[in-house]
C-alpha positions as CSV (number, residue, x, y, z in Angstrom):
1,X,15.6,4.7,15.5
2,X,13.7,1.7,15.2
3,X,10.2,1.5,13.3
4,X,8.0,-0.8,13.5
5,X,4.9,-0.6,10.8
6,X,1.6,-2.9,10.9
7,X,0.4,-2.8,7.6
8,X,-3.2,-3.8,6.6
9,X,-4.5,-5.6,3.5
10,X,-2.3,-6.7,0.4
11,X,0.9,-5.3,0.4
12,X,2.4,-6.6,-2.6
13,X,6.1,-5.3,-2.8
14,X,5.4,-1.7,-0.3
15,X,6.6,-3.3,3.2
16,X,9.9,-4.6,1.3
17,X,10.0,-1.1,0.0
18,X,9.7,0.4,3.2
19,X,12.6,-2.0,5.2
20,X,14.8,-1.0,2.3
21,X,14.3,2.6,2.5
22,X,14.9,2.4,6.0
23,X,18.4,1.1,5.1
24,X,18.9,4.0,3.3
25,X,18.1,6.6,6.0
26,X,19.7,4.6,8.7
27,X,16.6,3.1,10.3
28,X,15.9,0.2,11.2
29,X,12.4,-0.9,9.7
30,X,10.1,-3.6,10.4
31,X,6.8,-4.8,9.6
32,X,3.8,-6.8,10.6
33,X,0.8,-8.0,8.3
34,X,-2.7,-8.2,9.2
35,X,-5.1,-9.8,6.6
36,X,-7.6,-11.8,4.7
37,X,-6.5,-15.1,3.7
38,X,-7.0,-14.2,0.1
39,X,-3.9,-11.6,0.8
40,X,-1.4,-13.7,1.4
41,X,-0.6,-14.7,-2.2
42,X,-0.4,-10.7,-3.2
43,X,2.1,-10.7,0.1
44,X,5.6,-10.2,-0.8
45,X,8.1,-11.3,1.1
46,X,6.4,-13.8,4.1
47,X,9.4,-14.6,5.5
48,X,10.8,-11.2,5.9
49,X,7.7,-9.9,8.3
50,X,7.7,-10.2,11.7
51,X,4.5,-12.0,11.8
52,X,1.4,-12.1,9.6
53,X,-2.3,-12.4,11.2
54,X,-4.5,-13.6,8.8
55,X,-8.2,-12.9,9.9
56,X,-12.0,-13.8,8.1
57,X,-13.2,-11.3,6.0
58,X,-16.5,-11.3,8.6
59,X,-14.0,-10.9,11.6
60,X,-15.5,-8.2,13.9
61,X,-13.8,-4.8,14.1
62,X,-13.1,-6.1,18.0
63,X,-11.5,-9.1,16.5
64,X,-9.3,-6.9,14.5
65,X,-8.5,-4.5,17.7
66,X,-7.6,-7.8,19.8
67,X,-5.2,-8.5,17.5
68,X,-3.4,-5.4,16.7
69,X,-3.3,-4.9,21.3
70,X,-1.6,-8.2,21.0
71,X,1.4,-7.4,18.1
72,X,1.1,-3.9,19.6
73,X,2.0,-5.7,23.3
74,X,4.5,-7.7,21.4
75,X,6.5,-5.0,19.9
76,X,5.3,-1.7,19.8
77,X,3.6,-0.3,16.8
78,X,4.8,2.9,15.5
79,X,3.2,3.6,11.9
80,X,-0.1,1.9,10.5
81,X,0.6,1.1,6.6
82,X,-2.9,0.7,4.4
83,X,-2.4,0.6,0.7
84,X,-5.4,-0.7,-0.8
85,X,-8.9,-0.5,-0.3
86,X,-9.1,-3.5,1.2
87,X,-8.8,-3.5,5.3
88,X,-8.6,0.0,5.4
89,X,-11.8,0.4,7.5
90,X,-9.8,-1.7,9.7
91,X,-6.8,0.1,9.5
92,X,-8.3,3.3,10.4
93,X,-10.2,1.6,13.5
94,X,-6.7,0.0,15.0
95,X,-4.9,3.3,14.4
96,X,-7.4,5.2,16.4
97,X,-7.3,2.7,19.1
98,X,-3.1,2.5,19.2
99,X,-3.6,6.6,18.9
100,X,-1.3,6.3,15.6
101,X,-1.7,8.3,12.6
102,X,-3.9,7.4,8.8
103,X,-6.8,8.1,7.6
104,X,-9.4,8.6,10.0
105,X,-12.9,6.1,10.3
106,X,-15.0,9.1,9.2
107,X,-12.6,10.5,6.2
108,X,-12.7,6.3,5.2
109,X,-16.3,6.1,5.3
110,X,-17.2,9.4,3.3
111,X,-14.5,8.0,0.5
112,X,-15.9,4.4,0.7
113,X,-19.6,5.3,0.7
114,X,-20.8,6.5,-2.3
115,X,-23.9,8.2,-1.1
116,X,-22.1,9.3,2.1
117,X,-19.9,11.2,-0.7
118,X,-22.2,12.5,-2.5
119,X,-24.2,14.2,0.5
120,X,-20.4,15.5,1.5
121,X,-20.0,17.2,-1.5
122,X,-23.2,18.7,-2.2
123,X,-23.2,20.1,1.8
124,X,-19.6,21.8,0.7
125,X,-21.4,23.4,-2.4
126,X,-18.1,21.3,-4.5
127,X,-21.2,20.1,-7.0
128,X,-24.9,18.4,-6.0
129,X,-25.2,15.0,-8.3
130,X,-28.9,13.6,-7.8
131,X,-28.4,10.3,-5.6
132,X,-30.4,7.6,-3.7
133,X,-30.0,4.4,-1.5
134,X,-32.0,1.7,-3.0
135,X,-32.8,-1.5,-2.4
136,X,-35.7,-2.3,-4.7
137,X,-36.6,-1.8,-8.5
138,X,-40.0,0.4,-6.8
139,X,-37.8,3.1,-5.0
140,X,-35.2,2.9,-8.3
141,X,-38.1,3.6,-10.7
142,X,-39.0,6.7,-8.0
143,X,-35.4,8.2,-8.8
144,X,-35.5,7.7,-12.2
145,X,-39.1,9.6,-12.3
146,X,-37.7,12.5,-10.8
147,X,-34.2,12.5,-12.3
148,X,-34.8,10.6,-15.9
149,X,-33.0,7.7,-17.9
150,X,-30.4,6.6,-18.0
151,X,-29.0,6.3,-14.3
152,X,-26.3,4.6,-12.9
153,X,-26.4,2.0,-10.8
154,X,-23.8,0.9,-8.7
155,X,-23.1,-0.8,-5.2
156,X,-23.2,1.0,-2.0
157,X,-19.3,0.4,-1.5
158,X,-17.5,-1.1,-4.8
159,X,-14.6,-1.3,-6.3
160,X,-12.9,-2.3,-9.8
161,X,-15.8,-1.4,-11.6
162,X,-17.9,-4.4,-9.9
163,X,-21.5,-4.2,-9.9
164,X,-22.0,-0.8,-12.0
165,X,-24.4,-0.7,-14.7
166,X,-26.3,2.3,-16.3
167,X,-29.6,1.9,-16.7
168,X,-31.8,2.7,-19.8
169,X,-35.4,1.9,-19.0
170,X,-37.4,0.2,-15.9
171,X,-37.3,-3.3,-17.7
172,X,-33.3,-3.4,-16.3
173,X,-33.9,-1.9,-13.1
174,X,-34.0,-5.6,-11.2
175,X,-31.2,-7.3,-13.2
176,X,-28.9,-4.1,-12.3
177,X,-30.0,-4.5,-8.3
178,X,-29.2,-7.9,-8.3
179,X,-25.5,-7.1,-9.7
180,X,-25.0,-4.4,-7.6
181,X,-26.1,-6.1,-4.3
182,X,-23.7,-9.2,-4.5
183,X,-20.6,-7.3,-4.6
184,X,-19.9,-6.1,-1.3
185,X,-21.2,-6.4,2.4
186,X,-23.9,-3.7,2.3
187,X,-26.8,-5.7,-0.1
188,X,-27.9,-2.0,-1.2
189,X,-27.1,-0.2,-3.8
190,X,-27.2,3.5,-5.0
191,X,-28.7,5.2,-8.2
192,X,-27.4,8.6,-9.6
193,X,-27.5,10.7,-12.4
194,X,-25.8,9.2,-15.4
195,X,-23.0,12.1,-16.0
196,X,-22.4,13.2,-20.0
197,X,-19.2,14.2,-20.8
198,X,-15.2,12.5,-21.0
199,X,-14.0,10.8,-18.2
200,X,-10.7,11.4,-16.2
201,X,-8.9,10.0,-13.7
202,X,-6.8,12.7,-11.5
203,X,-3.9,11.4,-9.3
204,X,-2.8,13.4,-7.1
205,X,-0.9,13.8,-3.5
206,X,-1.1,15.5,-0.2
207,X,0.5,16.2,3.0
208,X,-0.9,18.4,5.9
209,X,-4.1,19.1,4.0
210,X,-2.1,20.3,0.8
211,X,-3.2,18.7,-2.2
212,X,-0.8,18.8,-5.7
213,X,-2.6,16.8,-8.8
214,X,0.8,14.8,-9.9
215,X,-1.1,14.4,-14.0
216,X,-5.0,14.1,-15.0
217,X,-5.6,11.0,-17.5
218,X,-8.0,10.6,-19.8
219,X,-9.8,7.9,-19.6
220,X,-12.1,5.4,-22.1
221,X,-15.0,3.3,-20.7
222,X,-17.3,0.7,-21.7
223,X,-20.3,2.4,-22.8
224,X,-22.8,-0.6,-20.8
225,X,-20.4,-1.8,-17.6
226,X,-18.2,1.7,-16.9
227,X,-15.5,-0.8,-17.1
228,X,-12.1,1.2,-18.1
229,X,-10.8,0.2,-21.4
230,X,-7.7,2.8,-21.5
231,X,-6.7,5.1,-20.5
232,X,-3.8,8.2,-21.4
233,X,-1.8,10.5,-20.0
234,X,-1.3,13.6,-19.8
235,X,-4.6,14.0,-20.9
236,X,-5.4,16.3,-24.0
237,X,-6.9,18.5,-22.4
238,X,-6.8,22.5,-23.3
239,X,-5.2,24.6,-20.1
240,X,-8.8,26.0,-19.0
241,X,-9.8,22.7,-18.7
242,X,-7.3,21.2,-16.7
243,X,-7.6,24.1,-14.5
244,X,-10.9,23.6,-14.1
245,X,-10.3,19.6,-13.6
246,X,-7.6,20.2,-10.8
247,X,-9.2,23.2,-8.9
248,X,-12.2,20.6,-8.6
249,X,-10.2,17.2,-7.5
250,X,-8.5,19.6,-5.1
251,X,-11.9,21.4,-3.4
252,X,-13.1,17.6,-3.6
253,X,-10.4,16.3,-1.5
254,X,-10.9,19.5,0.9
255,X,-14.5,18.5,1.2
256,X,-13.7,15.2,2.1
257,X,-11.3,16.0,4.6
258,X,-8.0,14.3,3.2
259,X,-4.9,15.3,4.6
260,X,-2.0,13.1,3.5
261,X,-1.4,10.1,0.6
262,X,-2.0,9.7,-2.7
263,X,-5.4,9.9,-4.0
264,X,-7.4,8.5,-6.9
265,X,-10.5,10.7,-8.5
266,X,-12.6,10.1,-11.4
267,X,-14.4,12.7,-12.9
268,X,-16.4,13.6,-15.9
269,X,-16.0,16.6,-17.7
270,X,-19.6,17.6,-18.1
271,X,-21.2,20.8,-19.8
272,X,-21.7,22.0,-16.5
273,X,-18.4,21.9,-15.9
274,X,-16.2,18.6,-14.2
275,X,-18.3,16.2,-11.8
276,X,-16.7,13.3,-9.5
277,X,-17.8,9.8,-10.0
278,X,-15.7,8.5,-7.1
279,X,-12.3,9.4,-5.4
280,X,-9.8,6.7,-3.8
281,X,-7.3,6.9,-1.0
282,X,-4.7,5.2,-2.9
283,X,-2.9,5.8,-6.3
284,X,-4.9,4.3,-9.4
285,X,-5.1,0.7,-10.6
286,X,-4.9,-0.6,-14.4
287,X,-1.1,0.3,-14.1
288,X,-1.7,4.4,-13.6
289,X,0.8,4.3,-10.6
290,X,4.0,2.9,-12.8
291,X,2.2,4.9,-15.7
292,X,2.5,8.2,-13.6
293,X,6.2,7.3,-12.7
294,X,7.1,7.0,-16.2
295,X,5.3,10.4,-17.7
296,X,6.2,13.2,-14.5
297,X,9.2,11.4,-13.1
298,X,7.1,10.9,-9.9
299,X,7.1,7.7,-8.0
300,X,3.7,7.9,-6.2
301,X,4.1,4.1,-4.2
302,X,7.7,5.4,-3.0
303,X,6.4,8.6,-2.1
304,X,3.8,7.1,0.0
305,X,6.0,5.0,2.2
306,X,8.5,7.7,2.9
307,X,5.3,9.5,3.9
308,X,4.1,6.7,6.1
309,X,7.1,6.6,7.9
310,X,7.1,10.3,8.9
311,X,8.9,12.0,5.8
312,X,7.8,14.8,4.4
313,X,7.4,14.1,0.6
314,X,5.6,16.9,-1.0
315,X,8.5,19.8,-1.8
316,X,10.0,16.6,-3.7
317,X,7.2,16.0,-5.7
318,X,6.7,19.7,-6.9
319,X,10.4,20.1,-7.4
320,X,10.0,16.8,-10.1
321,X,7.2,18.2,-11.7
322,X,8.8,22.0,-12.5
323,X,12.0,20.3,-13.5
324,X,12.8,22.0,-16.8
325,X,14.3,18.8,-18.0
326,X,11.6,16.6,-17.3
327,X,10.5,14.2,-19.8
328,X,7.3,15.1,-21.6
329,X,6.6,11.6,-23.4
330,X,3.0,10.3,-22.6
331,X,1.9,6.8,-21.6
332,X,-1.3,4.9,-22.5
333,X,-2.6,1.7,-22.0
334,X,-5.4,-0.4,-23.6
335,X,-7.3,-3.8,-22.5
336,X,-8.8,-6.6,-24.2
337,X,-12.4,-7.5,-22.7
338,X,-13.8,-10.9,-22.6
339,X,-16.5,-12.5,-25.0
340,X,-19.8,-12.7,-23.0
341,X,-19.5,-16.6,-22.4
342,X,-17.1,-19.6,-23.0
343,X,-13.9,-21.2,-21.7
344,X,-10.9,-19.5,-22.4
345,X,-9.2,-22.0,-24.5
346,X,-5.8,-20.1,-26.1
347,X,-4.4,-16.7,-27.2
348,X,-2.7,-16.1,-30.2
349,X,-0.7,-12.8,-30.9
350,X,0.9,-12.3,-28.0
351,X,4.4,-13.5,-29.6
352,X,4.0,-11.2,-32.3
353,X,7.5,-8.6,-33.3
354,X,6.1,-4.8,-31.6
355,X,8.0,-1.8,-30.9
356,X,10.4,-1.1,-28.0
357,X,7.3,1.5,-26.9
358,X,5.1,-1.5,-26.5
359,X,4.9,-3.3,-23.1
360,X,2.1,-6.8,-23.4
361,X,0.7,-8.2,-20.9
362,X,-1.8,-11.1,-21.4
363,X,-4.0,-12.1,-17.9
364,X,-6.2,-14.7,-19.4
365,X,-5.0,-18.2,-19.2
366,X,-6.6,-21.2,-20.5
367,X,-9.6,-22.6,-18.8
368,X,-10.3,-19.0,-17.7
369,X,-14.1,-18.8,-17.7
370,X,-15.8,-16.5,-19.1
371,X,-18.6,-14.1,-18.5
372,X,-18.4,-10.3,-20.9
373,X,-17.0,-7.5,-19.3
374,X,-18.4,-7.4,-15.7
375,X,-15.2,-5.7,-13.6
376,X,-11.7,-4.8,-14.1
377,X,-10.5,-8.1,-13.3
378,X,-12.4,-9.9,-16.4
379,X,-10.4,-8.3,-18.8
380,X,-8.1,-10.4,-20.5
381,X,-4.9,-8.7,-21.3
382,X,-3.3,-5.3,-21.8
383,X,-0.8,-3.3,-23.8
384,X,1.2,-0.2,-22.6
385,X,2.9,2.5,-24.7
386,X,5.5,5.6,-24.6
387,X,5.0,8.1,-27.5
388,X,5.7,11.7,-27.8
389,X,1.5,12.4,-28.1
390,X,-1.6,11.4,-26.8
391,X,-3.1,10.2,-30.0
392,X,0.4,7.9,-30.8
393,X,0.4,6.4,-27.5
394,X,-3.0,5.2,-27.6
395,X,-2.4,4.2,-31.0
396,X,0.2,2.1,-30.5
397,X,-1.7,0.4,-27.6
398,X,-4.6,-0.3,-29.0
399,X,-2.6,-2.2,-32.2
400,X,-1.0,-4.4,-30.0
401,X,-4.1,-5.5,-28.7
402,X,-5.9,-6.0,-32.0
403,X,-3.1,-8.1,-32.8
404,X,-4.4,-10.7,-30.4
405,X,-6.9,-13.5,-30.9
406,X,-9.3,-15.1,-28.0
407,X,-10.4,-18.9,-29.0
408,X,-13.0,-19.6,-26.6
409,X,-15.0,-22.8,-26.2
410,X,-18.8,-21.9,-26.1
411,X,-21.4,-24.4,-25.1
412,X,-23.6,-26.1,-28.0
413,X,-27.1,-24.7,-28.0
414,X,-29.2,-26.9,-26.1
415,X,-33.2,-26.8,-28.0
416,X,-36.3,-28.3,-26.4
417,X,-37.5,-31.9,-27.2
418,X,-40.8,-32.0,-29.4
């Protein structure tokens, strides 16, 4: 049997994955690639696709379907692959079209849309979190009249942490608009209820409407930007808790309507009990998915590929996670931010003799310029770490990343002539 997957959006090393699992099985496995230009360098692989389309980020979603009829004409399509965030819209357009299965437009537009969530939610009775679209500092004063300081703010559709600010007073009402409405296409942005509590990140997967959390991280924010500065797992967390955690992520998921893949929710453990701030359709960034791998034994990127091409993957996963020998070791990472202005002129540290637990990884390079902590991709290196706690783990991470020094070139101070 021959497959033949078009897969949307960066790929990274997933379609690769996918031909050599084929291999494995005794299919026969190829792919296509349709995406952004800014893709192709996070495209392993080129040569080993059958094609790659490579469309403008403003290309119409009949551009997109004109395409995919054409590969489709070409050589059948049999599975649609979508990874990322990116392109998925499209993907779920193209695979309604070609009558193939993924996640459906509506199911990617309640994920995507953080009001459209929100609404979802609250309809299901899962929890009601006060939300507005705004587009002015007028109507965001309105919400925060009726709901209080602070608030979060936060673009209509975002991702990586871009664009979020919370809000303490009406005198940052207009500078946190402006942020939030240059990130994505929608120029709007919502305002919500700043939630109290920890924060977690749940991965989980499903298949047929089933939904297993894999692990629950705990995870440590910026107090200003949101922007994640670590995270752990397994979180600490007592056993009512993480029941309480789960049973949520799962009614969440439910409410959304997700029926297969890995998933991505961040939650805050409130007094009133856990809230979302977002869900995913995809496993987590900052490392969580080779985290997850390395603290259950579960491989959440192979999982999903053996799923896309029609295995079923879920009696595997459970049968990891119950395995009495199962490692119990827990994984954390940490991250260095980035001063609030400069060039990027060298690190020091990163040479430096650490344990066999600790993994470095510097991102900043010189000449990187540099702006504070406005997203996940302005922070400037991380560490990961293996220990047999929580506490150790994180420990261990954060050393490493103290050990590191940030020389920056700032501007001279430029005063007014007399």
């Amino acid at each position: 049997m021959t497959e033949h997957v078009l897969v949307f959006g960066a790929g990274y090393d997933i379609p690769a994955r996918m031909r050599a699992f084929g291999e494995t099985a005794g299919r026969k496995v190829t792919t296509s690639v349709m995406c952004w230009p800014e893709h192709l360098a996070k495209t392993d692989d080129t040569e080993e696709h059958s094609r790659i389309v490579v469309l403008s980020p403003d290309a119409s979603d009949e551009e997109w379907i004109a395409m995919a009829r054409a590969i489709d004409a070409v050589q059948p399509v049999t599975r649609i692959g979508s990874f990322y965030d990116d392109c998925r819209p499209q993907a779920a357009l193209v695979a309604e079209v070609l009558g193939l299965d993924t996640h459906t437009p509506e199911i990617v537009e309640l994920v995507m849309n953080k009001y459209a969530m929100r609404q979802r939610l609250a309809q299901a009775a899962v929890e009601a979190t006060a939300c507005a679209v705004v587009d002015s500092p007028a109507q965001l004063h309105s919400f925060a009249e009726a709901h209080g300081y602070p608030c979060v703010v936060r673009p209509l559709t975002d991702a990586a942490g871009k664009g979020v600010s919370v809000v303490a007073g009406a005198a940052e009402a207009e500078s946190a608009l402006e942020r939030a409405g240059g990130t994505g296409p929608d120029p709007r942005a919502t305002v919500e209820d700043f939630l109290v509590g920890a924060r977690y990140s749940v991965e989980a997967f499903s298949e047929r409407g089933e939904h297993v959390v894999v692990t629950i991280a705990r995870t440590y924010s910026d107090p200003v930007s949101l922007v994640e500065l670590g995270h752990v797992m397994p979180a600490p967390l007592e056993s009512g808790q993480t029941e309480a955690v789960t049973r949520h992520v799962i009614a969440t998921l439910d409410a959304l309507g997700v029926e297969f893949g890995p998933t991505h929710t961040e939650v805050v453990l409130t007094e009133r009990g856990p809230r979302v701030i977002e869900t995913r359709l995809r496993t987590g960034g900052d490392e969580l998915w080779n985290m997850v791998t390395d603290a259950t034994g579960v491989d959440l990127i192979e999982s999903q590929l053996q799923q896309v091409l029609g295995e079923k993957v879920l009696p595997a996963i459970r049968a990891t996670l119950d395995a009495p020998d199962r490692s119990g070791r827990s994984e954390a990472i940490w991250f260095a931010g980035a001063p609030a202005q400069g060039t990027l002129v060298e690190v020091s540290g990163a040479d430096a003799e650490r344990p066999d637990a600790v993994t470095l990884d510097v991102l900043g390079s010189p000449g990187t310029e540099l702006n504070g902590l406005q997203n996940g991709f302005s922070r400037l290196a991380w560490a990961r770490a293996h220990a047999t706690t929580a506490e150790e783990a994180v420990a261990l991470a954060r050393e490493a990343i103290d050990g590191l020094a940030f020389i920056t070139r700032v501007p001279a101070a430029r005063g007014e002539l007399l």
